[in-house]
N, C-alpha and C positions, 0 to 999 in steps of 0.2 A: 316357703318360697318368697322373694321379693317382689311387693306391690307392683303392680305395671301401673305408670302414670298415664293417665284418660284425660282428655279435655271434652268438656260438654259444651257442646257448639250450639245455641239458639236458646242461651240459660236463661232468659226473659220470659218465654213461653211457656207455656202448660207440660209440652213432654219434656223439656227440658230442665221442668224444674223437678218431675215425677224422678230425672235421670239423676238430679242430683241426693234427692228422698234416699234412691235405690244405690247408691255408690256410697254415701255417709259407713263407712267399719265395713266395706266390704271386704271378705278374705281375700280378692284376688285382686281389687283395683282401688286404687287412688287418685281423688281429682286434682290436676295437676293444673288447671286453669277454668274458668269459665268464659264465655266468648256470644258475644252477641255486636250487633250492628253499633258504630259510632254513634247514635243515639244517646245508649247504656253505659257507655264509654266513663269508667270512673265511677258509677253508682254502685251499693254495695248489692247483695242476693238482696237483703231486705227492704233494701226500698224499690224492689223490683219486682215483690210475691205473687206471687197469684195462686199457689196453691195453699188453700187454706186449712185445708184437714189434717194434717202434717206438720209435728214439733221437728221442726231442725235445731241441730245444734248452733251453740250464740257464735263461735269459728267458724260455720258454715255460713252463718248470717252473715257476719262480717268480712265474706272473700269480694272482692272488688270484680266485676264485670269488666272485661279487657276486650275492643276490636277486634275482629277476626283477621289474624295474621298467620297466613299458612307457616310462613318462615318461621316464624315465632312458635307456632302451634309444634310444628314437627321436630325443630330442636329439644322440646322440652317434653314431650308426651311422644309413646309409642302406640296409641291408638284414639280414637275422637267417637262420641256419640253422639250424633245428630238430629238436633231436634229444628234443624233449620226450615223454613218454609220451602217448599219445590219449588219456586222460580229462582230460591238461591242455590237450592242444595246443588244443583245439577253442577255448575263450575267448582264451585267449593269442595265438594267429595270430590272429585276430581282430581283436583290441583293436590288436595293434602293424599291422596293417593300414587301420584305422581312422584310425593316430596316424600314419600316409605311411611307412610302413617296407614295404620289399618281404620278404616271408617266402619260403624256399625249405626245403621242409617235407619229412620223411622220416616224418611220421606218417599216421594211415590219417584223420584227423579232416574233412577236408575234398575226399578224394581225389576224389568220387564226386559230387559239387556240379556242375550244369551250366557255372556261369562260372567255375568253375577248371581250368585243365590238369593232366592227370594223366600229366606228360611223360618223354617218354623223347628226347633228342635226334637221336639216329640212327635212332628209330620215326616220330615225328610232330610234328616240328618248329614244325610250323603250326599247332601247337595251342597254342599260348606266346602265339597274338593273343588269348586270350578273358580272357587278365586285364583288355583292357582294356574289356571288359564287366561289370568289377567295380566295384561305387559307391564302392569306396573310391580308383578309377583316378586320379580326377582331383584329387590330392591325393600321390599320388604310392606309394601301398601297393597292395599285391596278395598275393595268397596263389599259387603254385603246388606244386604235390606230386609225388614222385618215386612209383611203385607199389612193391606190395608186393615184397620181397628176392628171392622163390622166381618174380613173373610178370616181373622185370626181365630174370632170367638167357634167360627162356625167349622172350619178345616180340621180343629184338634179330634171332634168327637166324630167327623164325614172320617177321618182317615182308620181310625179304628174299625168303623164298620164298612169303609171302602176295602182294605184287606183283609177282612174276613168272608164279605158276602159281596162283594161285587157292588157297580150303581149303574142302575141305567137312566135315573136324573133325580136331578134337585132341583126343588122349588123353594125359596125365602120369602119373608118379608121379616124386615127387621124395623127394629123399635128403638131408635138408638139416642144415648143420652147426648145432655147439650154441651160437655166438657171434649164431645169427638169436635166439637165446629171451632174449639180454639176458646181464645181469650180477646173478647170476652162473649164472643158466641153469638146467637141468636137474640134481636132486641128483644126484651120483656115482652112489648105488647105482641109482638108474634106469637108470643111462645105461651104464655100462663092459658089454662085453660084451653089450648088447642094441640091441634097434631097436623105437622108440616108433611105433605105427603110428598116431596121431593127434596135431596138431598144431592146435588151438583157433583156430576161424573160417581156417584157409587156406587149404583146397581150397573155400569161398566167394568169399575177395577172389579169388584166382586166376582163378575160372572168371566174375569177375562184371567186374574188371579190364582182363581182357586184349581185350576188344571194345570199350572206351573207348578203349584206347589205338591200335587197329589201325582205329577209325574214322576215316570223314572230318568236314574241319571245311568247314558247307555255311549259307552266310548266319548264321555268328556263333553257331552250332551243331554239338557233333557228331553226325553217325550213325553209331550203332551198328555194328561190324563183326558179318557175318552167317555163321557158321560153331557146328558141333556142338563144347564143349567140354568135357571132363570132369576130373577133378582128383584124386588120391589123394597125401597128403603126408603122410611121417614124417622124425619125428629119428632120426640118427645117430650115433654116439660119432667126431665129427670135428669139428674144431674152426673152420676155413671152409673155406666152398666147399660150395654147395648142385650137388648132380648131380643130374640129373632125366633120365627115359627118356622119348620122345615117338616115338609114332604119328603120322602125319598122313597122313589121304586129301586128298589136291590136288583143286584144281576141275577141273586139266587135266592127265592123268597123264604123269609125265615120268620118265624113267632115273636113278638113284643120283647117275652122273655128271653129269647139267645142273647136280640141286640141289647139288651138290656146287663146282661150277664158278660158279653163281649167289652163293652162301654166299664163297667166295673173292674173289669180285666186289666183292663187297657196299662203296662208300663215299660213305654219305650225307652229309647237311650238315657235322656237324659234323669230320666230314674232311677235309672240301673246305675247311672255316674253320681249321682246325689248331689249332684250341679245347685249350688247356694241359691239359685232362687226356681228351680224345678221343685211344684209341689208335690208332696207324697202322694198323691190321687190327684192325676192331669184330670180327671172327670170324674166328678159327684154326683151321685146319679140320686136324685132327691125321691122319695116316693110321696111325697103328699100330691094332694090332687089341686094345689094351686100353689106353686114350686116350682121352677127359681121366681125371685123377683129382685128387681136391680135392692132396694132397701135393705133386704136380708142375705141376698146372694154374690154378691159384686165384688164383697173383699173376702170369699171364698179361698182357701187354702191352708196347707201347713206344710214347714212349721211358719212361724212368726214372719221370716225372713219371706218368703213366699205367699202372703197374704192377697188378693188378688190378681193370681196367676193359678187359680183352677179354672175349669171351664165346671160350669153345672149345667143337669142336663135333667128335665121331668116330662112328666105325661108322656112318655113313650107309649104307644099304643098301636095299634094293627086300624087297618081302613079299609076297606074294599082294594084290598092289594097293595096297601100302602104301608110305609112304615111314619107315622106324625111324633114331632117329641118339638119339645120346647127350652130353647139356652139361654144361657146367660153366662158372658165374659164382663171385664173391667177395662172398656176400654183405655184407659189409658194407661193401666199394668199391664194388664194379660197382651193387648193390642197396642198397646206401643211400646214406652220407655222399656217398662220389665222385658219386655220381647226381645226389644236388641240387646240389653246386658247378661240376659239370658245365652244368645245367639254367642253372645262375646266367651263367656263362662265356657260354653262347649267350644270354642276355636281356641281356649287354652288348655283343653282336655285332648286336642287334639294336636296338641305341638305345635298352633299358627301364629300363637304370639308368644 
């Protein structure tokens, strides 16, 4: 098949530049521009880095950061990945939706909109159909949204054992690295040595999120998943990889070991499709008795291509009626950038682009 040209919109930033990592020989898409604010305007990727853990190629260095120009953008790319801040994304996905561009969005601007999916591919697949309840469908634009970094890590492994045994609630607190707060993040002296016990509006997307995505889609609608959720999030001095603790009371109580055996199980759609950055096991289910941890678990996955985009998942264990286990995602693959080109991957397994 012929490349679809992609423009990466917010190429300056952290998920924007994860978006560029993950598009570099990819089998289905091609960066057809990079795009950031007149600032950037004219500077090449590499005087613009920020991701450091990552060889790019010396072509990919030297592509020039161009203005964001819908007209421009839509003439020449059939779809845009969005790493733009939410007080821009909101016009911007918009307008290039408007102009027949498919957006595939890692900001919170749209997430929450009834005809957009708020998707996760191994969550709720069938929720990818309500773009085309959007007016700008027939025309050839849509918006879809990946969720929040800290409810992605946590929805892949709740969905597994949300269809198999039921929830009647979740409890979190998560532990989440300093590369979820952007570039350049949290000052130093906040951070070495401490632990920030508030992280602004995310024990709300969290607890407001994660029933969007665990709902069902019913006559071109979702409903609401119906379960108690609670949420407590702080920063870390770690660099990725959000860990999070989770309680869960099931609808129907079941031993350490089913959910454990379920969670192993676990391979939905975009497995079954072998979608270029769906990794062969969406959940790791590690047995050591102090496992996952963001140093050794963060860029979890296979193959290659798929390198931080497993979710791992340890110390599952039974409680006085509980079910306790302990995750770890990569926020800025599994929970962002990877998420939407992920998302993109299945909407061209699905005939939408």
């Amino acid at each position: 098949m012929a490349k679809i040209k992609v423009a990466v919109l917010g190429a300056t930033g952290m998920i924007g530049q994860r978006f560029v990592q993950l598009l570099e020989d990819h089998p289905y898409f091609e960066i057809g521009g990079l795009y950031a604010s007149e600032r950037s305007e004219g500077k090449t990727l590499n005087e613009v880095l920020k991701v450091k853990d990552v060889r790019f190629q010396q072509r990919t260095l030297g592509v020039k950061i161009e203005q964001l120009d819908v007209k421009a953008i839509s003439k020449r790319c059939r779809a845009a990945f969005s790493g733009l801040p939410t007080e821009v994304a909101k016009d911007a996905e918009s307008s290039l939706a408007a102009a027949g561009v498919a957006v595939f969005s890692n900001a919170a601007s749209h997430r929450m909109r009834e005809d957009v999916p708020l998707l996760i591919p191994e969550v709720n697949p069938d929720h990818l159909e309500l773009v085309r309840s959007q007016p700008t469908f027939s025309s050839g634009g849509f918006i879809v949204t990946n969720a929040n970094c800290s409810t992605t890590g946590l929805a892949v492994p709740l969905q597994a054992i949300y269809q198999k045994f039921g929830l009647k609630a979740c409890y979190v607190s998560t532990y989440q690295a300093l590369s979820g707060a952007g570039y350049p993040g949290v000052p130093s002296m906040d951070i070495l040595g401490n632990v920030v016990p508030f992280i602004r509006g995310e024990e709300e997307k969290m607890e407001a999120e994660i029933y969007k995505m665990l709902g069902t889609l019913e006559d071109g609608k979702v409903r609401l998943a119906d379960f108690d959720m609670i949420a407590s999030c702080a920063r870390v001095p770690v660099v990725d990889g959000h860990l999070e603790s989770v309680v869960l009371k099931l609808g129907k109580e079941a031993p350490a070991k089913d959910v454990i055996k379920t969670l192993e199980e676990f391979r939905p759609e975009p497995q079954r499709l072998k979608l270029p950055l769906a990794p062969i096991h969406p959940i790791i289910v590690r047995q050591e008795e102090n496992r996952p941890q963001p140093a050794t678990d963060a860029l979890a996955g296979e193959p290659e291509r798929a390198r931080g985009m497993a979710v791992s998942v340890g110390r599952v264990r039974e409680s006085k009626g509980y079910i306790k286990l302990w995750l770890l995602s990569h926020n800025t693959l599994r929970g962002g950038a990877g998420g939407s080109v992920l998302n993109a991957e299945l909407a061209v397994a699905r005939k939408l682009l």
